[in-house]
GUBA-160938 format. One record per residue: residue in one letter; x, y, z of N, C-alpha, C, O, CB in turn. Coordinates in steps of 0.001 Angstrom, whole numbers. Each point is the difference from the previous one (the first is absolute). Glycine has a CB too. Layout:
<recs>
REC   aa      n.xx      n.yy      n.zz     ca.xx     ca.yy     ca.zz      c.xx      c.yy      c.zz      o.xx      o.yy      o.zz     cb.xx     cb.yy     cb.zz
REC    A         X         Y         Z         X         Y         Z         X         Y         Z         X         Y         Z         X         Y         Z
...
</recs>
This chain:
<recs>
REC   aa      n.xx      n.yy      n.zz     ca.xx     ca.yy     ca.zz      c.xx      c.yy      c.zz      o.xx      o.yy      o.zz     cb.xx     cb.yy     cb.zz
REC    X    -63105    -51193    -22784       487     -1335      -345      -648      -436     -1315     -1204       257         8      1543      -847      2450
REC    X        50        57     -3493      -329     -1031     -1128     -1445      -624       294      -372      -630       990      2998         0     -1335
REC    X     -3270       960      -711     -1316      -429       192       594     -1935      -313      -546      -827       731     -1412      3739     -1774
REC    X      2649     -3263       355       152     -1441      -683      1362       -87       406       795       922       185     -2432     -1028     -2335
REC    X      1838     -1371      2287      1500      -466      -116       268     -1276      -796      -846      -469      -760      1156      1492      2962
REC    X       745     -1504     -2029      -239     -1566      -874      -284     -1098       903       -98       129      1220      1783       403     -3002
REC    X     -1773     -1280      1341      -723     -1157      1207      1611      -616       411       961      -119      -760     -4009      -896      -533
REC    X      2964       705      2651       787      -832       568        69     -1374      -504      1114      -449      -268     -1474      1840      1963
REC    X      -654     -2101     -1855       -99     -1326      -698      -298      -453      1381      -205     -1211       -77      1861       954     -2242
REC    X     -1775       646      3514      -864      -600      1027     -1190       529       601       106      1092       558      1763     -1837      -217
REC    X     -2813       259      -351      -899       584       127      -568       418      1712     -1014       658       231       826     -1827     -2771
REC    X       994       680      3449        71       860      1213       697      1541        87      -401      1013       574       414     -3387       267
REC    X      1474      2066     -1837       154      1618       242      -446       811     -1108       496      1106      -219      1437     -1473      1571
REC    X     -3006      -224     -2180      -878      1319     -1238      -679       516      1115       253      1138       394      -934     -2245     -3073
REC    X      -385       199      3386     -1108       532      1132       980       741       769      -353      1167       168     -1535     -3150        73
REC    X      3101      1662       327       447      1177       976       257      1375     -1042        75      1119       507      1281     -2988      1471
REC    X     -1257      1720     -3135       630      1640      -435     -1533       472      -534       -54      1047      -645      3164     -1427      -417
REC    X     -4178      -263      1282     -1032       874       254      -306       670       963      -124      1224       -44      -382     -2295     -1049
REC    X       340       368      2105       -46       567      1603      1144      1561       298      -234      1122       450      -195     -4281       420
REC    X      1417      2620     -1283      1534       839        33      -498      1413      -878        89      1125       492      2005     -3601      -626
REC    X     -2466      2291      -826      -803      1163     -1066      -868       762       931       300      1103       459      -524     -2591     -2730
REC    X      -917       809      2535      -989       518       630       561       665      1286      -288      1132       387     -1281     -2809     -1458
REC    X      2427       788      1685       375       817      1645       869      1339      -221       -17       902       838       281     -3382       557
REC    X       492      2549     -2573      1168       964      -161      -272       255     -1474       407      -716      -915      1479      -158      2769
REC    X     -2597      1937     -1976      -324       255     -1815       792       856      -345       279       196     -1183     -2537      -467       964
REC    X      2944      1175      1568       913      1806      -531       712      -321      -910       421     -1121      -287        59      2376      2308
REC    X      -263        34     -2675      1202       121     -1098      1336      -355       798       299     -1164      -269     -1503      3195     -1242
REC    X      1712     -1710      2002      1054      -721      1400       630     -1520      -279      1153      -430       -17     -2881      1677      1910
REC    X       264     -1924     -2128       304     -1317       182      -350      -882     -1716      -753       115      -968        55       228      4141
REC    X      2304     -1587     -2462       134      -563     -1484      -313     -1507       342       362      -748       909      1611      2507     -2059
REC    X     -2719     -1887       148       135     -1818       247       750      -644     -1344      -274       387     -1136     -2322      -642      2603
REC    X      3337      -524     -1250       512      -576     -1261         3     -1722       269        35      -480      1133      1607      2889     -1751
REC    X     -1670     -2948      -214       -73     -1648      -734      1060      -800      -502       685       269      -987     -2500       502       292
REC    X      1932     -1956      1566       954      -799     -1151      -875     -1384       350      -987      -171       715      3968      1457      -731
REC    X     -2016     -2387      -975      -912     -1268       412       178      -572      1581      1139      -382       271      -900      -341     -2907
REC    X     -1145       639      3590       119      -484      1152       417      1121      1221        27      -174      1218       493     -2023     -2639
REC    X      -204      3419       612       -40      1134      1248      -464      1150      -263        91       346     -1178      1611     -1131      2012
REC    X     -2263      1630        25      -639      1054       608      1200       886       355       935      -563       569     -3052      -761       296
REC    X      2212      2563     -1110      1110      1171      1007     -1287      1175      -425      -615         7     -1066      4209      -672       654
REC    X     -3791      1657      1613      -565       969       378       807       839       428       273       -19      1200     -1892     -1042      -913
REC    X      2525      2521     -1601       231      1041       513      -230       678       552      -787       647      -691      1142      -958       -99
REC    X      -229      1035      2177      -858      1091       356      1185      1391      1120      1103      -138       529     -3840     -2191      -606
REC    X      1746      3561         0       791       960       476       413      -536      1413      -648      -718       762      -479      2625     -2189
REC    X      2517     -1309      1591       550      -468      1409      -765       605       973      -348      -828       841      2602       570     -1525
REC    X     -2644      1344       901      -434         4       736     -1420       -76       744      -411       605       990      2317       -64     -1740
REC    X     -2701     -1802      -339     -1076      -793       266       603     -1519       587      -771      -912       298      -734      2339     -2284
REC    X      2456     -1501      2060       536     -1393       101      -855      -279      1182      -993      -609      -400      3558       667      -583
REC    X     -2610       147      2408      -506      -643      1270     -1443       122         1      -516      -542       978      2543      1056       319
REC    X     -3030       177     -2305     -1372       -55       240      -214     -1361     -1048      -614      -955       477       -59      3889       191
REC    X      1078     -3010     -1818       204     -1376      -393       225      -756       141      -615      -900      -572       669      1351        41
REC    X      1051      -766      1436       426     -1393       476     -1198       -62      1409      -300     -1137       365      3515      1124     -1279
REC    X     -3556       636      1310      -751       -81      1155     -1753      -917      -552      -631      -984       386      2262      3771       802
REC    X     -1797     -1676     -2310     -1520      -660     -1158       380     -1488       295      -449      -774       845       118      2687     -3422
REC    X      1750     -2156      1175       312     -1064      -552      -116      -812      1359     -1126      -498       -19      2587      1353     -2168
REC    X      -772     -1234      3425       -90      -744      1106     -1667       -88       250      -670     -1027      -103      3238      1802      1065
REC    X     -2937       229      -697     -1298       168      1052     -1408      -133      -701     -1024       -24       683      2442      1718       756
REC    X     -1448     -1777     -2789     -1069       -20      -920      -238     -1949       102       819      -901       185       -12      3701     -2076
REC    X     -2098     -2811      1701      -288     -1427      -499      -126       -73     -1003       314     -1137      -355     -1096       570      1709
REC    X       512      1082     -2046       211      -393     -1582      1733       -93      -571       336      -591     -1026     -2931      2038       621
REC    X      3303      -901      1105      1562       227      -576       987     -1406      1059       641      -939      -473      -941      4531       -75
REC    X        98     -3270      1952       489      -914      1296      1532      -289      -516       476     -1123       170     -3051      -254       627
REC    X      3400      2502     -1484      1310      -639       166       586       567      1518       326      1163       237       135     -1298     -3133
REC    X      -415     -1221      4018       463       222       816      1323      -130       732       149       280      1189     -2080      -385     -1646
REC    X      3096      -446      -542       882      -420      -191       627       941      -839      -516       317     -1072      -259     -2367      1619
REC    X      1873      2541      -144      1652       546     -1051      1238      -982      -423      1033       268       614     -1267      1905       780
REC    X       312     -2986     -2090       732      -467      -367      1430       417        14       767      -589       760     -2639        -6     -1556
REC    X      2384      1732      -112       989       445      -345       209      2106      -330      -866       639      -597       769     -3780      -251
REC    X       758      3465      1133       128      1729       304      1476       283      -647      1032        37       671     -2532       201      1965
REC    X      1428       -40     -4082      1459       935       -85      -156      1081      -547      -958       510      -581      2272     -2117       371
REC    X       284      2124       561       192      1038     -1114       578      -325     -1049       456     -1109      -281      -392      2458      1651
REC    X       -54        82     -2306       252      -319     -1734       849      1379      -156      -113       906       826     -2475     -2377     -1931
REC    X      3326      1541       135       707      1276      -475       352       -90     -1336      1008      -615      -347      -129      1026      2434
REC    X     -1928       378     -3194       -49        57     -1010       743      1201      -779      -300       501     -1083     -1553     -1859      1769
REC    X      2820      1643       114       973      1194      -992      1163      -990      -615       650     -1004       289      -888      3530      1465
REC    X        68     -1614     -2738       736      -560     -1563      -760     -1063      -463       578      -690      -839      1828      1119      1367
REC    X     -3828      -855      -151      -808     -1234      -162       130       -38     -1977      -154      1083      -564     -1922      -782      3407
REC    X      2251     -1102     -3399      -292      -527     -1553      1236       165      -706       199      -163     -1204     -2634       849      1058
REC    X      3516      -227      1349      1468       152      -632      1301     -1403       489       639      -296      1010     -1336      3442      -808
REC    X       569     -3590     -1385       773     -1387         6      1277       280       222       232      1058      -584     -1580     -2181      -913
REC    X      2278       741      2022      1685      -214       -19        69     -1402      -695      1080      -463       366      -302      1819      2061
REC    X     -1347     -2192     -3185       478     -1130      -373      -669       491     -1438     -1128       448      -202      1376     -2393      2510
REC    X       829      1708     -3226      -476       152     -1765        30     -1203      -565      1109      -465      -264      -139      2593      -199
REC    X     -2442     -3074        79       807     -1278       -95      -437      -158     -1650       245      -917      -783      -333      -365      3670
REC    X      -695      2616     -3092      -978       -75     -1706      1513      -659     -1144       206     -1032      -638     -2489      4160       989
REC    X      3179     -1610       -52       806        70      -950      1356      -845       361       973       489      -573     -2151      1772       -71
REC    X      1495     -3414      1453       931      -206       428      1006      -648     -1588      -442      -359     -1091      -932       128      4012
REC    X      2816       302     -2417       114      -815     -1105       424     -1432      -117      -624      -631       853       902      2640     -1407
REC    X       362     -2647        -2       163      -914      -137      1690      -683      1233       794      -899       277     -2595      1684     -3090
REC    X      1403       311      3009      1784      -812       691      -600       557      1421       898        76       838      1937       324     -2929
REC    X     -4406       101      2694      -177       -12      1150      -315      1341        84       -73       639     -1050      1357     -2510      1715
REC    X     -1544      2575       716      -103      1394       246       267        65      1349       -54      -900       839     -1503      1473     -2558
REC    X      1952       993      1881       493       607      1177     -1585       701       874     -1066       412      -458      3960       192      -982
REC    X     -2462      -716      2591     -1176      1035       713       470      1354       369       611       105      1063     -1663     -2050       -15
REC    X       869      2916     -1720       162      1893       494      -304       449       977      -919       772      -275       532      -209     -1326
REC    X       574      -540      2646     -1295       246      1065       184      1512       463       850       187       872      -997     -2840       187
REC    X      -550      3748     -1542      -195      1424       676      -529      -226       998     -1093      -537       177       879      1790     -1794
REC    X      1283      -681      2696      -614       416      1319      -411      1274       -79     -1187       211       248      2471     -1592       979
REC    X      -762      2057     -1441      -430      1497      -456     -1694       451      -344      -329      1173      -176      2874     -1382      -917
REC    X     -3359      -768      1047     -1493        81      -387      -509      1342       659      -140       269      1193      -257     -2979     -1285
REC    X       147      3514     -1092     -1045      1302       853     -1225      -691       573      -914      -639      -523      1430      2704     -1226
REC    X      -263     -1764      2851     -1885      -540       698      -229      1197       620       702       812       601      -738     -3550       226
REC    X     -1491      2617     -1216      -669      1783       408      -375      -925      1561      -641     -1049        68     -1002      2968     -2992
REC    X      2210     -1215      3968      -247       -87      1261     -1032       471       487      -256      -271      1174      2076       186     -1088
REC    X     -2883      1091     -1000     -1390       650        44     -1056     -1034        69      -935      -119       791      1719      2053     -2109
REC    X      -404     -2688       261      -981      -970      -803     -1109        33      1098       168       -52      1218      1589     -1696     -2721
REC    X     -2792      1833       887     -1319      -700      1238      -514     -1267       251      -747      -625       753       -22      2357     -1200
REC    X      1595     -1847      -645      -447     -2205      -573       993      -736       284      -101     -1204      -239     -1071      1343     -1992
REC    X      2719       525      2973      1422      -544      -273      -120     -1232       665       361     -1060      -514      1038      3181       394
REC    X     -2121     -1982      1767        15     -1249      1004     -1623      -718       295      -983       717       188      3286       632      1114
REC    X     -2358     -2644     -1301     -1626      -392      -179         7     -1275      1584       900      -749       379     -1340       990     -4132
REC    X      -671       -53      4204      -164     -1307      1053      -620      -738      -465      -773       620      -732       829       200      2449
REC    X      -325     -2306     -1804      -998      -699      -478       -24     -1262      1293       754      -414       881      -406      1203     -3869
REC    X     -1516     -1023      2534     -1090      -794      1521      -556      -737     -1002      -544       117     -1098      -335      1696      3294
REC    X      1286     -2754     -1254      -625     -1933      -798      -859      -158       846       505        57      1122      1491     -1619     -1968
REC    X     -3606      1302       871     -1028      -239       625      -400     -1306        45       384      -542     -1037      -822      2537       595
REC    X      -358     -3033      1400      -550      -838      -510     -1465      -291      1007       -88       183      1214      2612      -969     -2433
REC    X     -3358       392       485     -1430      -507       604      -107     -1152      -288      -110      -619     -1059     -1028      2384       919
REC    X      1205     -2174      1828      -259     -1861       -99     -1420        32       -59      -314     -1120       403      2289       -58      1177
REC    X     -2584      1539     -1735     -1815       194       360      -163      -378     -1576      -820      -725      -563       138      3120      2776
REC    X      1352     -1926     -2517      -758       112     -1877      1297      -313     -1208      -104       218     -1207     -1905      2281      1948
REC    X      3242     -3073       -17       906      -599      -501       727       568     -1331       432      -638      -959     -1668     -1068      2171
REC    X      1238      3182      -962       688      1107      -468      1232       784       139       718       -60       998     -2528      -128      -996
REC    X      1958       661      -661      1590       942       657       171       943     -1711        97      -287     -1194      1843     -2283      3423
REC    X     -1995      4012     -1200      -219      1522      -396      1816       621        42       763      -454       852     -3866       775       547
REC    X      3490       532     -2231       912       628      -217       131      1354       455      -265       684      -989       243     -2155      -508
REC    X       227      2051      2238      -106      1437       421      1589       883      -585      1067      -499       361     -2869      -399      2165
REC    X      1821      1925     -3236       722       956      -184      -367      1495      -397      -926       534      -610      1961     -2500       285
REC    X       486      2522      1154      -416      1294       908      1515       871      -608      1072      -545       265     -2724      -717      2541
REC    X      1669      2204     -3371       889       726      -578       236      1075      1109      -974       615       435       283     -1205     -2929
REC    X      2347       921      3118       621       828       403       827       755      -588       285      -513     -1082      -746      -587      2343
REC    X      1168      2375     -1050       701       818      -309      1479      -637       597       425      -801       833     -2475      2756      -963
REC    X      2661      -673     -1275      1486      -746       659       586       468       903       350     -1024       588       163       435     -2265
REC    X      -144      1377      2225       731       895      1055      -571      -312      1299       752      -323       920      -327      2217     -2488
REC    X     -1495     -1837      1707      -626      -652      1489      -983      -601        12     -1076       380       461      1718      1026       521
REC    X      -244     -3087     -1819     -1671      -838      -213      -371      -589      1547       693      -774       662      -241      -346     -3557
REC    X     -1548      1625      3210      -875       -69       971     -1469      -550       135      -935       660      -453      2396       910       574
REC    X     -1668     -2806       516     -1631      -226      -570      -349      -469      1900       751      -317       922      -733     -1009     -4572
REC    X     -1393      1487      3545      -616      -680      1547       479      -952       319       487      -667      -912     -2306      1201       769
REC    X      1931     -1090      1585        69     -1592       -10      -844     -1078       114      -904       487       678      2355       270       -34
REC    X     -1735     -1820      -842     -1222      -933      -159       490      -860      1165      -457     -1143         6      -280      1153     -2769
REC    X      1508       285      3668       -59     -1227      1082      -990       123       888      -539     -1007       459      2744       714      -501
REC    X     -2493      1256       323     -1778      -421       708      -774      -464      -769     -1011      -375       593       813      1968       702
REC    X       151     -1822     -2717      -653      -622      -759       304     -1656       -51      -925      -800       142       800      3152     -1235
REC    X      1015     -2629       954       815     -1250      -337      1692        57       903      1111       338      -408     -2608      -375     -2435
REC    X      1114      -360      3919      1371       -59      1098      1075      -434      -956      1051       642         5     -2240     -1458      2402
REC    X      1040      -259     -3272       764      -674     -1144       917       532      -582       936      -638      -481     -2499      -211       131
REC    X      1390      2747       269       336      1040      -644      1836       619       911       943       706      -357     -4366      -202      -422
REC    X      3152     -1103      1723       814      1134       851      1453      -638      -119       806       673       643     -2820       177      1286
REC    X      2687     -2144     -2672       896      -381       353       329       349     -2201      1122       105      -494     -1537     -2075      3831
REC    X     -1037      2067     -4206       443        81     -1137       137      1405      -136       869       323      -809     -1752     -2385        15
REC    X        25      3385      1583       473       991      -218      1509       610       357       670       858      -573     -3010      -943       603
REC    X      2595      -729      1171      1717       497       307      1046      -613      -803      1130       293       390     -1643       -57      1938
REC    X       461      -942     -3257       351      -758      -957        44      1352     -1638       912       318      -764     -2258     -3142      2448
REC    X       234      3150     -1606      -156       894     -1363      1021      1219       410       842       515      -735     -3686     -1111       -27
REC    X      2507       970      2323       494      1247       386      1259      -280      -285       569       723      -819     -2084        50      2473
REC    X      2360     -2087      -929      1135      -182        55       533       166     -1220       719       976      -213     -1020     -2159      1958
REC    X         3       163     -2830       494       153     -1072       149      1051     -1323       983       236      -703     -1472     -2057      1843
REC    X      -971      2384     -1189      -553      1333      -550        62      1384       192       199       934      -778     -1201     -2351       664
REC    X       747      1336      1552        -3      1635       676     -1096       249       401      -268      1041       599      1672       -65     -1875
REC    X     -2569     -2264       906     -1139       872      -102      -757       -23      1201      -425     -1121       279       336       810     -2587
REC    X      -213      1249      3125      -749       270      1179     -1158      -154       -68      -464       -23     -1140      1728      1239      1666
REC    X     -2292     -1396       730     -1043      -677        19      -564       301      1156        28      -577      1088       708      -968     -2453
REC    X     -1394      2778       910      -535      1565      1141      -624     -1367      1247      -321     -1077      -500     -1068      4098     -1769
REC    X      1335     -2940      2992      -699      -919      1627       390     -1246        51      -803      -786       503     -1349      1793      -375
REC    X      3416     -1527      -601       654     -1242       544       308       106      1177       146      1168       358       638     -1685     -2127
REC    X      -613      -284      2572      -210      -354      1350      1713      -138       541       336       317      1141     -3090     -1719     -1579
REC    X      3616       935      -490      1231        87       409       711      -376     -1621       152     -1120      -486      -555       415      3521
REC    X       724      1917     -3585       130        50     -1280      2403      -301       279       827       883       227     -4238      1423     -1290
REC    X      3530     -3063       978      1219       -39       287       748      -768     -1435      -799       -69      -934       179        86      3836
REC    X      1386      -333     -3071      1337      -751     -1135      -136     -1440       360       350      -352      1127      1730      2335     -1145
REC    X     -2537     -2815      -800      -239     -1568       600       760      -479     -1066      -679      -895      -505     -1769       625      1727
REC    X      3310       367     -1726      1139     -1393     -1074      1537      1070      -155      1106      -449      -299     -3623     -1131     -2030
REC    X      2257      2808      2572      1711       569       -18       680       225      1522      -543      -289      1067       -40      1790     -3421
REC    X      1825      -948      2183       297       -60      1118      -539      1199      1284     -1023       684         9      2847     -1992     -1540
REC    X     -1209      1266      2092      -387      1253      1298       367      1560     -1068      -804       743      -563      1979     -2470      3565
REC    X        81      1773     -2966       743       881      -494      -145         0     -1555       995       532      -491       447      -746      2531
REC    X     -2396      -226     -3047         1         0     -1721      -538      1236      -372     -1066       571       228       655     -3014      -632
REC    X      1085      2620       -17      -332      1737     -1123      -807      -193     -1157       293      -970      -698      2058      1950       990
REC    X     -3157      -372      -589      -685      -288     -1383     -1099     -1165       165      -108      -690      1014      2379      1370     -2333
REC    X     -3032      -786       223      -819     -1084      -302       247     -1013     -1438      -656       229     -1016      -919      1447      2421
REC    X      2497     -2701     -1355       143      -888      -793      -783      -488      -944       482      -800      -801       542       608      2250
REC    X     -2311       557     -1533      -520      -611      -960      -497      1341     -1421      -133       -99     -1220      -654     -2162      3448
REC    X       691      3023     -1577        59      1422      -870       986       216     -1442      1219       150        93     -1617       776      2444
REC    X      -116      -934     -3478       831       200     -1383      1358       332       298       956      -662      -404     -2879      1502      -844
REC    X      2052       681      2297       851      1099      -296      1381      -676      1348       986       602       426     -3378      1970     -1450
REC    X      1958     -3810      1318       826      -400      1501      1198      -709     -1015      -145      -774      -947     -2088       104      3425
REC    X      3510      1281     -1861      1388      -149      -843       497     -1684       271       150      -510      1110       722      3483      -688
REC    X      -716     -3496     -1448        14     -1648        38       982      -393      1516      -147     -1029       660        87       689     -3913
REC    X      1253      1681      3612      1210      -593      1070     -1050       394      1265       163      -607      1058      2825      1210     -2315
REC    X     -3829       186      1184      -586       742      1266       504       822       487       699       526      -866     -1412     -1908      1333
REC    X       832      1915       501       491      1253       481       855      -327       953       927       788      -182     -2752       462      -295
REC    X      2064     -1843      1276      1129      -429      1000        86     -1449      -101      -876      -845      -186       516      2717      1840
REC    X      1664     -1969     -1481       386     -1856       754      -223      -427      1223       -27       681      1025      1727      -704     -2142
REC    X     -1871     -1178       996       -58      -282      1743       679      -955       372      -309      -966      -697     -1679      1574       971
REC    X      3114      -992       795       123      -976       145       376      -529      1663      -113       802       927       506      -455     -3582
REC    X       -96     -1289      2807       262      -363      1956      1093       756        72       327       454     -1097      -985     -3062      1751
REC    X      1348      2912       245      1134       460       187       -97     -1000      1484      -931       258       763      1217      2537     -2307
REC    X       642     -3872      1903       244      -601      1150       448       851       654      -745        14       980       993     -1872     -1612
REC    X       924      3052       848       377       532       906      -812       594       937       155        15      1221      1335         6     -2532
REC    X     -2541       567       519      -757       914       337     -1245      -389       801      -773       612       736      1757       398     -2614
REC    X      -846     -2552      1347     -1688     -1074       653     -1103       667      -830     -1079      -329       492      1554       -73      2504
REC    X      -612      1056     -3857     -1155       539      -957       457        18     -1259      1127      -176      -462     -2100      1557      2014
REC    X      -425     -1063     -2211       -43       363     -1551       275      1582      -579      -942       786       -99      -813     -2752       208
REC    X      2992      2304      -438       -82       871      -601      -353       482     -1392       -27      -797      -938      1064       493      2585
REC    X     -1307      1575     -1801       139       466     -1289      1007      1465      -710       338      1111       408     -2718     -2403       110
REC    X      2578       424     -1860      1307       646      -751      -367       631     -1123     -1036      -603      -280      2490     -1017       965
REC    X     -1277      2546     -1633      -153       511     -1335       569     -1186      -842      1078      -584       108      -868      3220       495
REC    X     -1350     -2843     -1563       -75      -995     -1157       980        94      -747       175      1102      -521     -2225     -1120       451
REC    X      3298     -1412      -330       686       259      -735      -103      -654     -1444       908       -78      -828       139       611      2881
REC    X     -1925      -836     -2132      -485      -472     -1276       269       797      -827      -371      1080       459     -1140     -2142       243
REC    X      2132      1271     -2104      -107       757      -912     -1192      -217     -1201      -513     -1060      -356      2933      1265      1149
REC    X     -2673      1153     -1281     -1605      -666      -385       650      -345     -1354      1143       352      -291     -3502      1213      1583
REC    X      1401     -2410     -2248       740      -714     -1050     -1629      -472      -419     -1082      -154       566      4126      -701       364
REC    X     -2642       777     -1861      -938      -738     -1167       173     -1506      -461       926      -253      -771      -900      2524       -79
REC    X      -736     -3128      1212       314     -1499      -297      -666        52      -935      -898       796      -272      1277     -2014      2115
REC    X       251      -135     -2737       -99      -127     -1641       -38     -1392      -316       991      -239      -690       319      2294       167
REC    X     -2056     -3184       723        -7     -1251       259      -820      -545     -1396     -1165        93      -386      1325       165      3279
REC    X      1281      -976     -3524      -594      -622     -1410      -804      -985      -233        94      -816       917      1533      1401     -1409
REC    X     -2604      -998      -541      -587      -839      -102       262      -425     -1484      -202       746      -958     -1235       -44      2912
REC    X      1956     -2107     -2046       267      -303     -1660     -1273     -1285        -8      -154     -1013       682      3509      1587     -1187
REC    X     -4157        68      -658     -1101      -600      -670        79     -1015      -716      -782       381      -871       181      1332       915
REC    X       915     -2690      -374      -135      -773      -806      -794      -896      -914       287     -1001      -656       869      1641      1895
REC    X     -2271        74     -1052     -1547      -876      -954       220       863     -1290       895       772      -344     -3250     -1314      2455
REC    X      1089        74     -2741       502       469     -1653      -410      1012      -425        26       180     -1217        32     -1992       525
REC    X      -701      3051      1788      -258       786       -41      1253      1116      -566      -381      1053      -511     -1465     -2211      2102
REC    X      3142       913     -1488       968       897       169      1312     -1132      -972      1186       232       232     -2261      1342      2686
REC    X       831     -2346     -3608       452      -591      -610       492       865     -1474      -811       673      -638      -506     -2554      2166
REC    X      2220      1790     -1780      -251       887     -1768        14      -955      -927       401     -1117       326       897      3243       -35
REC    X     -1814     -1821     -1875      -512     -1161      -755      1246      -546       -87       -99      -882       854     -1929      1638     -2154
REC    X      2803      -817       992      1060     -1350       221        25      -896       808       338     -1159      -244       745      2269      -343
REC    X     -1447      -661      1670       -27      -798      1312     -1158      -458       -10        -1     -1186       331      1414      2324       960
REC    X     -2380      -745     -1517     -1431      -525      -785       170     -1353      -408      -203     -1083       549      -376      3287     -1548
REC    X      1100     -1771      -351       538     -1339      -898       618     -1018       175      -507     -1075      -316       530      2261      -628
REC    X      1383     -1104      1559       333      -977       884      -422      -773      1043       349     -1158       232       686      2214      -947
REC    X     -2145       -69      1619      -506      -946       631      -972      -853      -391      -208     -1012       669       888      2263       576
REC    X     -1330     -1007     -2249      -405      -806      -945       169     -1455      -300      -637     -1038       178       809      2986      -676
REC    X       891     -1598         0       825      -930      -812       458      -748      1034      -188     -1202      -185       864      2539     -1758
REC    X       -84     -1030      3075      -290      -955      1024     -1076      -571       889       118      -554      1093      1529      1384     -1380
REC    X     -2552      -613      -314      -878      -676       657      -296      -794     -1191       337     -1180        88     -1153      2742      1832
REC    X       314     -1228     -2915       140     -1045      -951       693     -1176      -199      -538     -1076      -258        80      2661      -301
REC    X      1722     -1385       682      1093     -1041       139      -303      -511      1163       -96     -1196      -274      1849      2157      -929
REC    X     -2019      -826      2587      -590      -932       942      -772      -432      -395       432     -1099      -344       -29      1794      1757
REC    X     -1765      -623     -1758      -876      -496      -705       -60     -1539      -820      -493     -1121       114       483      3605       -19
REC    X      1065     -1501     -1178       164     -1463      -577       787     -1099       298       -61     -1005      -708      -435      2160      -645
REC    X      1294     -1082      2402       864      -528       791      -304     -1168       613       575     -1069       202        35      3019       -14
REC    X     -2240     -1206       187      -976      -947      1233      -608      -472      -994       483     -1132       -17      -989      2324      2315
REC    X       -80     -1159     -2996      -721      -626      -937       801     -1699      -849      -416     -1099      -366      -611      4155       136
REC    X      2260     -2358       272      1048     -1176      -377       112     -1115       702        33     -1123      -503      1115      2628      -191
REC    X     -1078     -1240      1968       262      -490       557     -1498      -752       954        28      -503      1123      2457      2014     -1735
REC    X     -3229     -1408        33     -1114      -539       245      -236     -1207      -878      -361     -1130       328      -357      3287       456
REC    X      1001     -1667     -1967       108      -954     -1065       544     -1424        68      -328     -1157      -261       472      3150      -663
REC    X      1333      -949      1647      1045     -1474       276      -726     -1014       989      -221     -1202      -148      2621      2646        22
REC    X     -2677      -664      1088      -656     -1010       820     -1161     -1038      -320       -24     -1194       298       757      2897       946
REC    X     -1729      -928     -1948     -1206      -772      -716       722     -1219      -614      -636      -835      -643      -930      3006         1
</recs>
């Protein structure tokens, strides 16, 4: 870990990323800084001897989990919105679905754990890098019971499994949902339809008839950013002429 970081600008969590240094020095582990927060990278599969420290230590006492998601950083720093070069009469959005994503990646899927210590009126950042094809990390609900309704949540939405969950099941899709919705590579129609069928007294499912398509939704700019010098000038000149308009007419009144 970084012998130095930058200061938080609070001086409860500088003293915690000393402690944090000292408890976890391996090359493994990252601490990084912004103003007012703390996040502690570390190998996944240290995750449960840490959270166990972090809870069970008195010097650390975060005994509380706040918040548990997942993340999916393939195609991460690649924009579909171009707004540098737009032009003046607005711009279109391109959107490649087609994105090569290396499904290898070891960094593709990440968990992160929001900590907090009421003891010392703190709150710690935890992140934990998985692979893509079968991201897998321990589970922390014997750590933080708190965990077990946000890990079936990550699973649900992500894929991502969570080796000794207690009842690792789908908590926001349906019985029957294919895929994981929140994943880059999950096709905007999804994979099947669903709908009641009264005859039947149930919900069936049908092959998606959505055709896939590219939406293209304009935006016309109108500040003077995208103005050309004529239009410059004129607007000018009208504002000027208001100007003196009001001014006239101030007069009159005086």
């Amino acid at each position: 870990m970084a012998d130095t970081i930058a200061s938080t600008g609070d001086a409860r969590l500088d003293s915690l990323a000393g402690v944090l240094k000292a408890c976890w020095p391996d090359e493994g582990f990252a601490l990084q800084s912004a103003p007012g927060e703390l996040t502690l990278t570390l190998p996944a599969a240290e995750i449960r001897p840490v959270c166990l420290a972090l809870r069970d230590d008195q010097a650390l006492g975060f005994r509380q989990l706040i918040d548990l998601c997942g993340v999916d950083y393939a195609a991460y720093g690649k924009s579909e919105w171009d707004t540098t070069d737009a032009s003046s009469t607005g711009f279109g959005r391109g959107v490649d679905r087609d994105l090569d994503l290396d499904e290898d990646d070891p960094r593709r899927f990440a968990v992160v754990y929001h900590l907090l210590s009421l003891e010392y009126n703190r709150r710690l950042r935890l992140k934990v890098y998985l692979g893509g094809r079968e991201p897998m990390v321990d589970s922390v609900v014997d750590v933080w019971a708190a965990a077990n309704w946000f890990e079936r949540e990550a699973f649900d939405l992500f894929g991502i499994l969570f080796r000794g969950h207690p009842d690792l099941r789908r908590l926001l899709t349906d019985y029957g949902f294919v895929g994981h919705p929140f994943r880059k590579d999950f096709p905007l129609s999804g994979h099947v339809a669903m709908r009641y069928d009264p005859e039947q007294g149930r919900v069936v499912y049908e092959p998606v008839e959505i055709e896939p398509r590219v939406l293209v939704p304009r935006v016309i700019r109108q500040d003077s950013r995208y103005l050309t010098e004529e239009q410059a000038r004129a607007a000018r000149a009208a504002r000027a002429a208001t100007g003196a308009s009001a001014r006239a007419g101030d007069a009159t009144n005086a």
